[in-house]
C-alpha positions as CSV (number, residue, x, y, z in Angstrom):
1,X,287.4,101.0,-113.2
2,X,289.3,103.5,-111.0
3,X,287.5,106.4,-112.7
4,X,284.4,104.6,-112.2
5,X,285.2,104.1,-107.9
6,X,286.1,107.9,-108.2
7,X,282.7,109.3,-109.6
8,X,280.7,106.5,-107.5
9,X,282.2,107.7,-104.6
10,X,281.2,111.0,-104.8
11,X,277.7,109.9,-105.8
12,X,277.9,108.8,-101.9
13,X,279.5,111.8,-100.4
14,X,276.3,113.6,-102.2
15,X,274.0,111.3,-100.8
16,X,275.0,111.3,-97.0
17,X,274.0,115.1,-97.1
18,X,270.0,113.8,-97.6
19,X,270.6,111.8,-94.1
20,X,268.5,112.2,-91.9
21,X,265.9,113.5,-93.8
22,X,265.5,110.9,-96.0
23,X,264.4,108.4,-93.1
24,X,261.5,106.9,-95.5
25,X,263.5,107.2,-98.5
26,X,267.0,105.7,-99.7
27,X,270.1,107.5,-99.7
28,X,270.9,108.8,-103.2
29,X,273.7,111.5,-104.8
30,X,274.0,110.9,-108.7
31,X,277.0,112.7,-110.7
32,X,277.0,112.9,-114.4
33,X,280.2,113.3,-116.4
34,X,280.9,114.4,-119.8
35,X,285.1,113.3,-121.1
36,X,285.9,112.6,-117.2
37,X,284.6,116.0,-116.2
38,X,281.2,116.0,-113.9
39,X,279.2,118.2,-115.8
40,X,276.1,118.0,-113.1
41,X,276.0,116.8,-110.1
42,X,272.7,116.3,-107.1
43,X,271.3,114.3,-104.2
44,X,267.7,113.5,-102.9
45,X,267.3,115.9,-100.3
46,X,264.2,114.7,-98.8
47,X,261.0,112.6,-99.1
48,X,258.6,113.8,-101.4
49,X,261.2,115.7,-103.4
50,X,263.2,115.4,-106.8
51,X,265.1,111.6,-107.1
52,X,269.2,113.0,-107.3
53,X,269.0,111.9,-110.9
54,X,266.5,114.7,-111.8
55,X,268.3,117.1,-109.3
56,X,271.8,116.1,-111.5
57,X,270.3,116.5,-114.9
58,X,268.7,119.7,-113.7
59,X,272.2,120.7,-112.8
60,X,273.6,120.4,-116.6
61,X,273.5,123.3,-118.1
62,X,274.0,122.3,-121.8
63,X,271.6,119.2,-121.8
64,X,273.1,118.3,-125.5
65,X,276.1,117.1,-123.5
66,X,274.1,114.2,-122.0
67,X,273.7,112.3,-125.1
68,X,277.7,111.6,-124.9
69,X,277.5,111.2,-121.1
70,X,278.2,109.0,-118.1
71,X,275.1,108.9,-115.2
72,X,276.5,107.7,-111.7
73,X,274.5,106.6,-109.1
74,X,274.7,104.8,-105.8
75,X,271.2,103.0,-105.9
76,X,269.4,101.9,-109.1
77,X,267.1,104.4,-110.5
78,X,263.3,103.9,-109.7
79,X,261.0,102.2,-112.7
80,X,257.9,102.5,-110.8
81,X,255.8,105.8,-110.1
82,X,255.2,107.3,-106.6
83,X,255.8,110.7,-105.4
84,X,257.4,111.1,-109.1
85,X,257.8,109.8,-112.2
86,X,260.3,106.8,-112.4
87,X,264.2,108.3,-113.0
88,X,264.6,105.4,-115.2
89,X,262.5,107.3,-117.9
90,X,263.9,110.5,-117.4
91,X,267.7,109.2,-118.5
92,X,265.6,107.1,-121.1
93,X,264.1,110.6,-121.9
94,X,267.5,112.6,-122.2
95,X,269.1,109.2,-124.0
96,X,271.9,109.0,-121.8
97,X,274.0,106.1,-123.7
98,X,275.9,104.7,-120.3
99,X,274.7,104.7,-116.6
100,X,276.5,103.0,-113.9
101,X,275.1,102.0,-110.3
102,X,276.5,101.1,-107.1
103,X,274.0,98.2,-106.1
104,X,270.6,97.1,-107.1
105,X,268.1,99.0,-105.4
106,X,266.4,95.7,-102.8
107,X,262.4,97.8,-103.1
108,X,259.8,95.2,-104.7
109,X,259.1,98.0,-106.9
110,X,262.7,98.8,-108.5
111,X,264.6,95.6,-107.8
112,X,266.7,95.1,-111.0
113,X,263.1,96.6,-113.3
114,X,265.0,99.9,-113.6
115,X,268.2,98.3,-115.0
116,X,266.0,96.1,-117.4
117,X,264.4,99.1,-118.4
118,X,267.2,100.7,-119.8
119,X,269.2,98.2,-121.0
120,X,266.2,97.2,-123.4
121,X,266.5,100.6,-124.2
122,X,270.2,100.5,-125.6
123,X,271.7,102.1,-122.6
124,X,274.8,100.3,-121.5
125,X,274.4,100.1,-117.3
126,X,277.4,99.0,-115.4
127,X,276.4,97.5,-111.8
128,X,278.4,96.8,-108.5
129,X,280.8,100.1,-108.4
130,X,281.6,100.3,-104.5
131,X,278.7,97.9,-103.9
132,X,279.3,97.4,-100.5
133,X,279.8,101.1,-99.9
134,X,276.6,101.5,-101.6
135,X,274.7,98.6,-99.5
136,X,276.3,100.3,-96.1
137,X,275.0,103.8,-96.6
138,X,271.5,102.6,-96.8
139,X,271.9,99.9,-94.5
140,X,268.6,100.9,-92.9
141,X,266.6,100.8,-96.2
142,X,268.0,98.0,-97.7
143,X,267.8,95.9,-93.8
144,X,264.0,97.0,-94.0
145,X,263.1,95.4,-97.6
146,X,265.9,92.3,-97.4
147,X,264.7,91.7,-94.1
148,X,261.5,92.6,-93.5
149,X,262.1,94.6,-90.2
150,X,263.8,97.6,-89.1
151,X,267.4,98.2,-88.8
152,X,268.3,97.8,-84.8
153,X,270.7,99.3,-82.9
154,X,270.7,98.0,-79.1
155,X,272.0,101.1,-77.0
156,X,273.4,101.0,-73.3
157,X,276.0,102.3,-71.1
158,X,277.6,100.7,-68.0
159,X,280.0,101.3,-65.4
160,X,283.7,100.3,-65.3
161,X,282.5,97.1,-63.5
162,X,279.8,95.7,-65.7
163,X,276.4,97.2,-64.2
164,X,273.6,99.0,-65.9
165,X,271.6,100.6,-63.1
166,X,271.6,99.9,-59.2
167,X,269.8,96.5,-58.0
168,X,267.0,98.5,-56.3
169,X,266.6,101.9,-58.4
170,X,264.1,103.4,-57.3
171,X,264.5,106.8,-59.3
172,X,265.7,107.7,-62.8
173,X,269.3,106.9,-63.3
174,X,272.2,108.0,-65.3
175,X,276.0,107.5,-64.9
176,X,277.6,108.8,-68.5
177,X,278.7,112.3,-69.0
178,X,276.7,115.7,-70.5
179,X,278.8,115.0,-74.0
180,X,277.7,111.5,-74.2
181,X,274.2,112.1,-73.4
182,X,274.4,114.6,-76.3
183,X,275.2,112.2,-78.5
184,X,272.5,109.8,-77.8
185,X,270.3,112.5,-78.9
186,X,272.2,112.5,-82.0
187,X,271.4,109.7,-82.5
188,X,268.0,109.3,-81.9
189,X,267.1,112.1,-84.3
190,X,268.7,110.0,-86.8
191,X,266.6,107.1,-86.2
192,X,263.0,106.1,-87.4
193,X,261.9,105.0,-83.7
194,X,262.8,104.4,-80.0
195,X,262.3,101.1,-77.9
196,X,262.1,100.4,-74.3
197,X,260.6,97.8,-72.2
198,X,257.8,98.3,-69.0
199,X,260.3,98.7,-66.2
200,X,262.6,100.9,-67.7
201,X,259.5,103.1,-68.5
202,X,258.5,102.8,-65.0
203,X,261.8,103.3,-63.4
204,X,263.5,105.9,-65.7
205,X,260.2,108.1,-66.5
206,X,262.0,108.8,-70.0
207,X,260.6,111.3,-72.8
208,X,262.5,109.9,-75.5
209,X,262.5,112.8,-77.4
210,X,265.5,114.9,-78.4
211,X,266.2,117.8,-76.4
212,X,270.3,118.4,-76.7
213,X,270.5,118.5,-80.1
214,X,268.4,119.8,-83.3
215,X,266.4,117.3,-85.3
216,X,263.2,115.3,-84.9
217,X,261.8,113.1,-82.5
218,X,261.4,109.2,-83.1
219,X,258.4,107.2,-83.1
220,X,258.3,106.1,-79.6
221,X,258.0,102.1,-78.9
222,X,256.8,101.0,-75.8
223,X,256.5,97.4,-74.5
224,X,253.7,97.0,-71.7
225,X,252.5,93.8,-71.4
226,X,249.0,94.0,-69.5
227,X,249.0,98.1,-70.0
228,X,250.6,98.1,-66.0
229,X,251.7,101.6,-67.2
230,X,250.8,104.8,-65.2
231,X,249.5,107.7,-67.3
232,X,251.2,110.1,-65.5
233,X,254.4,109.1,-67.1
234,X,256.1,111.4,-69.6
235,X,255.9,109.0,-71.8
236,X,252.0,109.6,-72.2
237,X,252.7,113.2,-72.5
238,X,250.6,113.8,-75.9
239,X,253.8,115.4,-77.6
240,X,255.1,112.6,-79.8
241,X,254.1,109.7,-81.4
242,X,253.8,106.4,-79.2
243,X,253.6,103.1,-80.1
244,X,252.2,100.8,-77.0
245,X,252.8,96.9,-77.9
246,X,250.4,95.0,-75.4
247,X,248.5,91.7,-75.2
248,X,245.1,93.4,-74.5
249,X,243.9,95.6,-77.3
250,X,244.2,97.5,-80.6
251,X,243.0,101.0,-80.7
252,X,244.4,104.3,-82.1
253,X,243.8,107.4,-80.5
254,X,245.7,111.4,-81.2
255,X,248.7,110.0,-80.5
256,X,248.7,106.9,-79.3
257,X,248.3,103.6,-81.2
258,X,248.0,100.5,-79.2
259,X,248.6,97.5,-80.8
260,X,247.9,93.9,-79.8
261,X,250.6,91.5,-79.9
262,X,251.1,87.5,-79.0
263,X,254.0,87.7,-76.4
264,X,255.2,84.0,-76.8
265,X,257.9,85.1,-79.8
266,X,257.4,88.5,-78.7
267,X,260.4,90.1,-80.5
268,X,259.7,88.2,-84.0
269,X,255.9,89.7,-83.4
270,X,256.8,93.2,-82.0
271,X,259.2,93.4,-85.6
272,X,256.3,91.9,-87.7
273,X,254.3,94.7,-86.5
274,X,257.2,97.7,-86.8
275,X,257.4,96.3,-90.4
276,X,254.0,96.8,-90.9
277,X,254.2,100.1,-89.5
278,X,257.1,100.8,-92.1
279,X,259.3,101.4,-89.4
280,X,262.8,101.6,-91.1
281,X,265.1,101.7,-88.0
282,X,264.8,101.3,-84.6
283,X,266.8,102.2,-81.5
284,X,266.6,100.0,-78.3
285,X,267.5,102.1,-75.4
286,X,266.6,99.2,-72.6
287,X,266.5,97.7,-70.4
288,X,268.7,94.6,-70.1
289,X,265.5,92.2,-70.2
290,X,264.6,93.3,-73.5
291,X,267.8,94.2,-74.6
292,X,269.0,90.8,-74.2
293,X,266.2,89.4,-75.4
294,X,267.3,91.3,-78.4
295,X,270.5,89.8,-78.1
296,X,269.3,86.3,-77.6
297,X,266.6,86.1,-81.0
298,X,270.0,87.4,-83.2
299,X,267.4,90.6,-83.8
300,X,270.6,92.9,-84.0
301,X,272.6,94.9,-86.3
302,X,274.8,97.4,-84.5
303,X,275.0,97.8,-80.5
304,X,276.5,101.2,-79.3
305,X,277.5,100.7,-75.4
306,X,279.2,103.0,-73.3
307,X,281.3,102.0,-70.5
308,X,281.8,104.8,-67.4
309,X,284.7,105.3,-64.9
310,X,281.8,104.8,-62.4
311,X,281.8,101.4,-60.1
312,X,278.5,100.6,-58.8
313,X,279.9,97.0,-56.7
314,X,276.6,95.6,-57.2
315,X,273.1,96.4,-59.4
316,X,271.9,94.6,-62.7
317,X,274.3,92.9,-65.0
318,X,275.5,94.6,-68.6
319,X,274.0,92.9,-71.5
320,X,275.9,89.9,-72.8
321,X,276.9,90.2,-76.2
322,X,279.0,88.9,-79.1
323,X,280.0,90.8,-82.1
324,X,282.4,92.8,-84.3
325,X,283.6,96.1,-83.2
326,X,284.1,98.3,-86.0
327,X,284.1,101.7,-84.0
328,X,286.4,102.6,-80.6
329,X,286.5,106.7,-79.2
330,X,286.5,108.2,-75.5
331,X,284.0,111.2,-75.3
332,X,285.2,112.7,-71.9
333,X,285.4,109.9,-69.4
334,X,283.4,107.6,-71.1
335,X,284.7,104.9,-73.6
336,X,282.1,104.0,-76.6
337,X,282.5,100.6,-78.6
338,X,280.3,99.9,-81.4
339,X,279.5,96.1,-82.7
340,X,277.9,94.8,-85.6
341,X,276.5,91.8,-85.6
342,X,278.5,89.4,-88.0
């Protein structure tokens, strides 16, 4: 069992390296070992190429080790075809005699089909090494097909006395420091898509793109009501892919895609609509109306909030929330906590 936890968790080592390239895709590093040594070893890199059981097996370099071999791998191999052939027939293939897995993989397609496969096969398949290991490296992927939404992570900072932005604001506002804002890029890049609400677009005039770091923009989410926003905003500035959630009309133009909601459960029907849009995680940048509203519907699964050195005496009240904090650091003068919601 011990030798098995050892070889699985490299299989997730590997597989962080695909993230976050792999935003449509699962998480997956596979090891193969011939008398406790890993003979091969790869990871899925990116969407649309090799699964990281055909990047391992590539890796061996006498293949007629395998037939007296070990396969490792974090996520159940695929049974279905889509951009390739199912993995399940390629270990079939090379008649691996043992495969072990981390956890089931949750996809319609796969969902304990790859394990059948092989096991009617011959092949003895272990399940459940590190499972929860497993289940937390792709919490994004397996949130989306379990739950039938995107992974959400509510985002915010406020100052040393509980305030998000002055009472009457009438121009963009920001109160944490250069390292923290850099970070918040980081994270967007990581994430399938962006979220704000009217007044924070109208207020803030965000881009909600990622500027202080390298990686790719999300899939920005915008919640306008009556389509009250200007424009002339930068949100509207035809550079990235905008999502405007509105009670007046569908229509998709460069782009821009406008979809038409029913705003009396509007964040069950906003997520109904992300799902549909395969929309795998989402951050929610503000403001404290839809944040809380967030809050309120138990829509959450992580909320990163930054808490300044700054007083502001009076202005709009911090989010209330409840939660588990899992993560505490200072980055300069700001503190950072990080919740789940358990």
């Amino acid at each position: 069992m011990e030798n098995h936890k050892f070889f699985m968790q490299r299989c997730l080592e590997l597989a962080q390296k695909g993230f976050p390239n792999n935003l449509s895709n699962p998480l997956v590093g596979s090891v193969i070992v011939h008398e406790n040594n890993i003979i091969g070893e790869g990871y899925h890199k990116k969407y649309g190429d090799n699964h990281a059981e055909v990047n391992a097996i590539n890796s061996v370099n006498e293949k007629s080790l395998l037939h007296n071999s070990t396969i490792y791998i974090n996520l159940e191999p695929c049974a279905h075809y889509g951009k390739t052939p199912p993995c399940s027939d390629l270990i079939i293939k090379h008649k691996i005699p043992r495969v072990v897995i981390g956890c089931v993989d949750p996809f319609s397609k796969v969902s304990g089909k790859g394990i059948e496969k092989l096991r009617k096969e011959g092949i003895k398949v272990i399940t459940g090494i590190l499972n929860e290991e497993s289940r937390n490296l792709n919490k994004r992927f397996i949130t989306f097909h379990e739950k039938k939404r995107p992974y959400i992570i509510l985002k915010w900072a406020k100052s040393n006395d509980g305030f998000i932005a002055p009472k009457n604001q009438i121009k963009p506002f920001w109160m944490t420091t250069k390292s923290s804002k850099k970070l918040v890029h980081q994270w967007r890049s990581e994430e399938h898509a962006i979220l704000i609400g009217r007044i924070t677009a109208q207020k803030d005039n965000p881009l909600l793109n990622v500027r202080d770091v390298k990686g790719r923009n999300p899939i920005r989410i915008i919640i306008d009501k009556n389509l009250a926003l200007s424009n002339n905003l930068k949100l509207f500035n035809d550079n990235q892919n905008t999502i405007i959630l509105n009670e007046i009309k569908s229509e998709k133009t460069k782009n821009y895609k406008y979809l038409k909601i029913c705003f009396k459960k509007l964040i069950e029907n906003c997520l109904n609509e992300l799902d549909k849009e395969n929309i795998q995680s989402l951050i929610v940048e503000g403001g404290k109306i839809t944040l809380q509203s967030f809050i309120d519907t138990k829509m959450w699964d992580e909320a990163r909030i930054f808490t300044t050195k700054s007083n502001l005496i009076t202005g709009i009240k911090s989010p209330e929330i409840y939660g588990q904090t899992i993560k505490k650091e200072t980055i300069e003068t700001d503190d950072v906590e990080i919740l789940i919601n358990k």
